[in-house]
KOLNU-581604 format. One record per residue (C-alpha): z, x, y; residue number from 1; residue in one letter. Coordinates in Angstrom, 3 decimals, padded with zeros to 6 digits. Each point is the difference from the previous one (the first is absolute). Example, Ala and Ser with C-alpha at 12.3 -4.5 7.8 and 13.67 -1.06 7.14 Angstrom:
BEGIN
       up     east    north num residuo
  007.800  012.300 -004.500   1       a
 -000.660  001.370  003.440   2       s
! end
This chain:
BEGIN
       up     east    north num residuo
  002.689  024.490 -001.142   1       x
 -001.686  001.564 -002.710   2       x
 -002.235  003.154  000.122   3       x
 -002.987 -002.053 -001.402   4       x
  000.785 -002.561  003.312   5       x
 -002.457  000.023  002.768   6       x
  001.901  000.515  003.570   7       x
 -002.322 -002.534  001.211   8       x
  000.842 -003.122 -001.940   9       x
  003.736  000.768  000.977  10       x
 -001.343 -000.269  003.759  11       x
 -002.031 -002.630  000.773  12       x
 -000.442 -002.649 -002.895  13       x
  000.808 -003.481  000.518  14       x
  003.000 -001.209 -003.145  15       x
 -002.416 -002.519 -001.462  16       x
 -003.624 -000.310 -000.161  17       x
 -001.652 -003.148  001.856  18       x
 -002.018 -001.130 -002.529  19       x
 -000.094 -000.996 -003.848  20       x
 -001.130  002.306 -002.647  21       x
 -003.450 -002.120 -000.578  22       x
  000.497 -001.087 -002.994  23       x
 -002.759 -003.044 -000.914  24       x
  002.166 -003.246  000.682  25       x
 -000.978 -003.037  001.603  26       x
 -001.147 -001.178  003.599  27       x
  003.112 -000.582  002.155  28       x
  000.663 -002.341  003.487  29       x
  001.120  001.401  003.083  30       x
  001.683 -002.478  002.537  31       x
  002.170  000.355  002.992  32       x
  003.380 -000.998  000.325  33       x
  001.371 -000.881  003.707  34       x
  003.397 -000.220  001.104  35       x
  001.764  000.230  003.256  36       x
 -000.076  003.278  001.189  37       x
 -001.329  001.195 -003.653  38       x
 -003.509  000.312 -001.620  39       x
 -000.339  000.507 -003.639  40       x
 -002.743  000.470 -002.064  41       x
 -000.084 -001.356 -003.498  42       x
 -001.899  001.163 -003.082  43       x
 -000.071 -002.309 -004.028  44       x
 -002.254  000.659 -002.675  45       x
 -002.901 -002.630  000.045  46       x
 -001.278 -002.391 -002.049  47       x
  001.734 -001.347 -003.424  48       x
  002.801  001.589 -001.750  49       x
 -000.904  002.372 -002.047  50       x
 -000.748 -001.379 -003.827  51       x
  002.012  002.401 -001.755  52       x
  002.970  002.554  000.391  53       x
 -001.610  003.302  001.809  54       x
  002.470  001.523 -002.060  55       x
 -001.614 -000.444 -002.829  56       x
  002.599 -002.255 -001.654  57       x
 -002.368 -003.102 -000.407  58       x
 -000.606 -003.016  001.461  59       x
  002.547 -001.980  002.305  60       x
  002.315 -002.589 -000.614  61       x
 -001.179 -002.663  002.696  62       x
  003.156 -000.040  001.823  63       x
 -000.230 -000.639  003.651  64       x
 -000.714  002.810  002.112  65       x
  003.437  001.450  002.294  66       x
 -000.246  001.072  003.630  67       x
  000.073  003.762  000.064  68       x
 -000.011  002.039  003.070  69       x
 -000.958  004.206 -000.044  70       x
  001.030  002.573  002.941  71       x
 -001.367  003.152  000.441  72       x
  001.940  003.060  001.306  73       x
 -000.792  002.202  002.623  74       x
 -003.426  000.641  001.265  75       x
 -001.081 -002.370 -002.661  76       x
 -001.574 -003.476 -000.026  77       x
 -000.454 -003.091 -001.663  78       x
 -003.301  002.095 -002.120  79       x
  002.687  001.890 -001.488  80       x
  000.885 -003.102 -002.875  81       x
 -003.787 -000.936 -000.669  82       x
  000.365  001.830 -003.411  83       x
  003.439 -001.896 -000.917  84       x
 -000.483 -003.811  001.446  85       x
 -003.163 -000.446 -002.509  86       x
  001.656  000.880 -002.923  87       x
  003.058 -002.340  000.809  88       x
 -002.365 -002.939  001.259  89       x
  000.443 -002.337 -003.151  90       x
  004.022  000.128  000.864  91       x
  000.447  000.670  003.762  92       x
 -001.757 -001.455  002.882  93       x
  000.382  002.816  001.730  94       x
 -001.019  001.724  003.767  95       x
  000.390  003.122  001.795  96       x
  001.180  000.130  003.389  97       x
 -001.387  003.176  002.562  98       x
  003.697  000.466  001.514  99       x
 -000.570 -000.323  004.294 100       x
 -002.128  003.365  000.926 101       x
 -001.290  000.559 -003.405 102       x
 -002.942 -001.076 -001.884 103       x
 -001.848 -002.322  002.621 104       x
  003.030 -001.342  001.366 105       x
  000.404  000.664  003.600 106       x
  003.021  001.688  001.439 107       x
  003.205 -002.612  000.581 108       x
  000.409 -001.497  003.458 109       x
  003.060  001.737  000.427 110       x
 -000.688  003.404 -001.623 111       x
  002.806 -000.148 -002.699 112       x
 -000.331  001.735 -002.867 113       x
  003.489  000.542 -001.220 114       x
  000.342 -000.747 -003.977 115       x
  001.545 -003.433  001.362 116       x
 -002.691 -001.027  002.006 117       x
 -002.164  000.781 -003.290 118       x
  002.071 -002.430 -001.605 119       x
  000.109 -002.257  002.265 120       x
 -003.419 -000.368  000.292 121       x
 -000.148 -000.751 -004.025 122       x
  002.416 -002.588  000.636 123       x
 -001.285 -001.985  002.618 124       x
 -003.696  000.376 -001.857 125       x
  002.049 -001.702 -003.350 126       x
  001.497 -002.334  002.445 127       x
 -003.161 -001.256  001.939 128       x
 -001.934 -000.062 -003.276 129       x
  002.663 -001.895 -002.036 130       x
 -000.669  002.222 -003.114 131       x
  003.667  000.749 -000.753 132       x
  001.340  001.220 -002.714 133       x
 -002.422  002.133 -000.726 134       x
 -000.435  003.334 -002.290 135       x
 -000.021  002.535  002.651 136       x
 -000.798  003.833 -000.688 137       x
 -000.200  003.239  002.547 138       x
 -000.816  003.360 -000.049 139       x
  001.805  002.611  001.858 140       x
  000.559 -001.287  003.615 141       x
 -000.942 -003.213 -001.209 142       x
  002.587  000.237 -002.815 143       x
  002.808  000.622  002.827 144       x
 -000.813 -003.529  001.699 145       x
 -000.495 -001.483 -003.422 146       x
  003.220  000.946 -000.597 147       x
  001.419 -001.406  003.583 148       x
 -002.127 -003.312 -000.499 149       x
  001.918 -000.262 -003.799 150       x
  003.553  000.418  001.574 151       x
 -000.177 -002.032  002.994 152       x
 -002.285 -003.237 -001.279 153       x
  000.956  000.116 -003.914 154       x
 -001.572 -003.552  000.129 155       x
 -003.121  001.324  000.888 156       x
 -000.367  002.931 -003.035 157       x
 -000.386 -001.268 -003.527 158       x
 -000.768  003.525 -001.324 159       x
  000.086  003.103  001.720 160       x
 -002.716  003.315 -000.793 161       x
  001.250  003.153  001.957 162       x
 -002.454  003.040 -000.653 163       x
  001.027  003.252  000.996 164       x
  001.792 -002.000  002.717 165       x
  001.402  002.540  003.147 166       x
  003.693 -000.650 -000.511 167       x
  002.056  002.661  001.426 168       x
 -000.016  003.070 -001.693 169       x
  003.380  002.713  001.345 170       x
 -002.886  003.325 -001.184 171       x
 -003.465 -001.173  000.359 172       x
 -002.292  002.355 -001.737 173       x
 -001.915  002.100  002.064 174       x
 -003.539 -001.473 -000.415 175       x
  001.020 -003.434  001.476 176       x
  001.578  002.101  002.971 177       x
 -003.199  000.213  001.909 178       x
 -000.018 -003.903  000.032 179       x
  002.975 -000.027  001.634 180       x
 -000.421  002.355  002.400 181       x
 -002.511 -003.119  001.216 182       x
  002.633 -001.600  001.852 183       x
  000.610  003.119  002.117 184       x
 -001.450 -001.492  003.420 185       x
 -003.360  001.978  000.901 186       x
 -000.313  001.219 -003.853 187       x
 -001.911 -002.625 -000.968 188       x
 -002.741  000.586  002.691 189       x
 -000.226  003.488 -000.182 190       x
 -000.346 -000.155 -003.755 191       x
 -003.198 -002.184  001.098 192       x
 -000.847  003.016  002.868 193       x
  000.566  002.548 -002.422 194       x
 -002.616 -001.450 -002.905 195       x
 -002.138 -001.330  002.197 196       x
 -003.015  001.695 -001.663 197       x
  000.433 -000.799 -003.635 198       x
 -002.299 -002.310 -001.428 199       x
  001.367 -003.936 -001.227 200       x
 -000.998  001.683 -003.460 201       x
  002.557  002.817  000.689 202       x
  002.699 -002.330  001.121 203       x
 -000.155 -002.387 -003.086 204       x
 -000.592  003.232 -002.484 205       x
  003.075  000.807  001.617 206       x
  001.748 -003.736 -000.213 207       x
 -000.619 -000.188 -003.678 208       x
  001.331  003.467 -000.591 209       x
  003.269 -001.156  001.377 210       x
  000.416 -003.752 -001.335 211       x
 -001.239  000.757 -003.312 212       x
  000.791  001.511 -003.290 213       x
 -003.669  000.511 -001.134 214       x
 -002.507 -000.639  003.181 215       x
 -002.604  000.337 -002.702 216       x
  000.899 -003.481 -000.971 217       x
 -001.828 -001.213  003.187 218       x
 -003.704 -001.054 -000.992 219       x
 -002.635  001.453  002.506 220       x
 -000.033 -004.108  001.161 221       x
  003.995 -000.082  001.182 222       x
 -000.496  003.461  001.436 223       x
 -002.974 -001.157  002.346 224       x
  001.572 -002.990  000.707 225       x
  003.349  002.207  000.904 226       x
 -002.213  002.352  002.497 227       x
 -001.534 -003.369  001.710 228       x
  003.120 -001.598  000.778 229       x
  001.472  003.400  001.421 230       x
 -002.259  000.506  002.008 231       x
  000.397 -003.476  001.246 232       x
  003.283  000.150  000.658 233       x
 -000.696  003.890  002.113 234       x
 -001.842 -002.520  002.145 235       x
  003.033 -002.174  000.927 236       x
  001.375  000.925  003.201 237       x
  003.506 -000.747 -001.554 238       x
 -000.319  001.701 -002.525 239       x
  002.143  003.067 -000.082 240       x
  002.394 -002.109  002.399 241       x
  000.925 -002.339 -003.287 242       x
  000.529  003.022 -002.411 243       x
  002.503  001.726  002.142 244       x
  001.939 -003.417  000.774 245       x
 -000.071 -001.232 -003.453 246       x
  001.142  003.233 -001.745 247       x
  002.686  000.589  003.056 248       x
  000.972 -004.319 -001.171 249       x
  000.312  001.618 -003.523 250       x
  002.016  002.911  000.779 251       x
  002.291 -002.421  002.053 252       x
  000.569 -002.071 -002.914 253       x
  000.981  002.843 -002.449 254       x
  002.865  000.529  003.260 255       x
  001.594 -003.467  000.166 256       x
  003.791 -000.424 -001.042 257       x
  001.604 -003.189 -001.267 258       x
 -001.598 -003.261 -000.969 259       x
 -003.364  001.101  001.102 260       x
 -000.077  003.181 -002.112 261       x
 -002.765 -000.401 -002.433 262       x
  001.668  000.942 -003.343 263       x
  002.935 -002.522  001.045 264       x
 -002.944 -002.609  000.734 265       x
 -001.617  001.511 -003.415 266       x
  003.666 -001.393 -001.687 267       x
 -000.180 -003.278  001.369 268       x
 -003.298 -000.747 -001.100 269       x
  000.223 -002.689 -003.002 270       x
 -003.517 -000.567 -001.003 271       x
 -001.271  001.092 -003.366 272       x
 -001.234  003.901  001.116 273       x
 -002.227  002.061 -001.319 274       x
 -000.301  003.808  000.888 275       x
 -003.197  002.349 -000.336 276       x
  000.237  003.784  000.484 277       x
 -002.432  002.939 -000.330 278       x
  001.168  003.115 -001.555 279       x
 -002.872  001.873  002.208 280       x
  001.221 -001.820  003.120 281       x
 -000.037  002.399  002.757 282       x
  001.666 -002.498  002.634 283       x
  002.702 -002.394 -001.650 284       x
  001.454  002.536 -002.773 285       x
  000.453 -000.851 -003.628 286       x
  003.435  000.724  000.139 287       x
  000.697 -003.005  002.032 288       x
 -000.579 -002.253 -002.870 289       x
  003.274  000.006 -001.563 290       x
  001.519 -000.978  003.088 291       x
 -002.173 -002.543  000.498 292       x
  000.377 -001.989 -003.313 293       x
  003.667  000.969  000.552 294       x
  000.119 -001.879  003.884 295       x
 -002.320 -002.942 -001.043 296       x
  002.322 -002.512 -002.716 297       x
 -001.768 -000.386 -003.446 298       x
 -003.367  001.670  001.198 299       x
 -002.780  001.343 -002.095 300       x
 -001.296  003.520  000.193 301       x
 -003.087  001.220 -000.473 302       x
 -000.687  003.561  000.013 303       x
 -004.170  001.138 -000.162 304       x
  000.533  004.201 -000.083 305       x
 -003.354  000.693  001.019 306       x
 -000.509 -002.511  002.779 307       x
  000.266  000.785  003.535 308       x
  001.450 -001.627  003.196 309       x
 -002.217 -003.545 -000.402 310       x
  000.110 -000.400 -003.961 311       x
 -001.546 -004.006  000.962 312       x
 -003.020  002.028  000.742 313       x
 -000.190  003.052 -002.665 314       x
  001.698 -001.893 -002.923 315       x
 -000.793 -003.773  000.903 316       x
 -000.007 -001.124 -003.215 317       x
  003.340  001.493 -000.872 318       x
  001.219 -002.000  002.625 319       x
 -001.512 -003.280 -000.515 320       x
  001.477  000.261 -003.251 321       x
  003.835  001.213  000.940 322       x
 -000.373 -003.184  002.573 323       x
 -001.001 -002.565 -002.559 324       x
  002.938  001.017 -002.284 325       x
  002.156 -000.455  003.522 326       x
 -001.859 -003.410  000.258 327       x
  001.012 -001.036 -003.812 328       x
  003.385  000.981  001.058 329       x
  000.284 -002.140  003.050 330       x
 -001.340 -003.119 -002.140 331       x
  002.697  000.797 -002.529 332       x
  002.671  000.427  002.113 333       x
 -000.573 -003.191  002.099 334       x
 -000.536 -002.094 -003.631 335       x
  003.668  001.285 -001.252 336       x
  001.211 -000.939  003.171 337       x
 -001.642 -003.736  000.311 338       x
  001.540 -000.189 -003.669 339       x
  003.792  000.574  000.885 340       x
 -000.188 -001.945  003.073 341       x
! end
């Protein structure tokens, strides 16, 4: 921790903040997903595709739109890719999923909320909805069943977007240890006991201190937004309950041996992957990168130094365009191939 590090964001932040950063984007639709046992809330940009690249790169080609599918990471939701989907929308069809006890999902029948269950969740969401292949991306927690979803149901991943996914890291650095310490039974709650008088405005000052490089990169919208949906989410009576299950799921995950060990599962993966890491992450660290693009066959790396934990949020753009060069890839790829067949 450094000496310019409040105590307090190492104590009682959440890893990722539960809403968007505000930038101006279009209306989206909310609808509700039910499944046996399993809830899920779904979030898409609205109206048309958008009528040129929010890159910047000009207009777009007219090709059919692809299924896409975004998961957020720990004690995020499906807000947390309303900055990236509209700037993809002329290429991807895409929709955010609130994972079960996040977002406005309700908690899962059977109180799961291992990495697998995550997963599994995605999959039988892809299955119902008969969207597969799509282009799916994660960040963080969401990364980890991304990557699970890739291994075990190639036919249902054409691409595959991990940012700052959790994979398994031997020395975690020290300001992600606090998140951890989340799946100690009873932490959770008394970190809720112990903070019960700060303000929603403390907590996300506090969130965006820890997810991201520059908080100033929030506009006074996203970080009013942010404080609403906290202090929704105080009110659940679940709540704290999901956190300390969910990061105690993660922490399991980094444990498992064999088949089921993510980096084997990250080496089995054989969609087209593309990797995003912040050189100001304070919870996935930077250095994990190499091993990434190392694990994951023929993957892309991007590296954004002075983004944070949720660089689809700080540094959409940056993104959008790393993911449209992944895209252009993909299309390649599958021509050469339908030309040697």
């Amino acid at each position: 921790m450094s000496s310019t590090e409040s105590p307090d964001t190492a104590t009682a932040a959440l890893p990722v903040p539960p809403a968007g950063s505000g930038r101006p984007g279009a209306a989206e639709t909310v609808r509700t997903v039910t499944l046996p046992g399993l809830t899920l809330t779904i979030r898409a940009p609205a109206g048309p595709p958008a009528a040129e690249h929010g890159d910047g790169r000009g207009p777009g080609d007219g090709r059919d739109r692809e299924p896409a599918l975004c998961v957020h990471g720990l004690g995020g939701s499906s807000q947390n890719w309303s900055d990236l989907m509209p700037l993809l929308a002329d290429r991807l069809d895409a929709e955010a999923v609130d994972l079960p006890g996040f977002g406005l999902s309700p908690p899962p029948d059977d109180g799961n909320y291992s990495v697998s269950a995550q997963a599994r969740a995605v999959i039988r969401h892809l299955d119902a909805a008969g969207r597969g292949p799509v282009h799916l991306i994660g960040n963080s927690m969401g990364g980890a069943a991304a990557t699970r979803v890739a291994a075990v149901r190639p036919d249902l991943v054409r691409t595959l977007t991990l940012i700052s996914p959790a994979l398994p890291e031997l020395r975690p650095q020290l300001t992600a240890v606090p998140t951890a310490l989340l799946a100690v039974p009873g932490i959770a709650g008394l970190f809720g006991r112990l903070t019960h008088d700060w303000t929603p405005e403390r907590r996300t000052r506090e969130v965006l201190a820890l997810c991201y490089g520059d908080p100033g990169r929030v506009s006074p919208e996203g970080f009013n937004a942010a404080v609403d949906e906290y202090a929704r989410r105080l009110e659940l009576p679940y709540f704290w309950e999901v956190m300390e299950r969910s990061a105690r799921g993660l922490v399991n995950a980094y444990t498992l041996g064999g088949q089921h060990n993510l980096w084997r599962q990250a080496e089995r993966v054989l969609a087209p992957t593309l990797l995003v890491y912040g050189g100001r992450d304070r919870l996935v660290s930077y250095r994990m990168a190499r091993r990434a693009a190392a694990a994951f066959r023929g993957s892309r790396l991007l590296t954004l130094p002075e983004a944070g934990h949720v660089a689809m949020m700080e540094y959409p753009e940056a993104v959008a365009r790393a993911v449209r060069d992944l895209l252009d890839s993909d299309v390649t790829d599958v021509t050469a191939d339908a030309g040697r067949s």
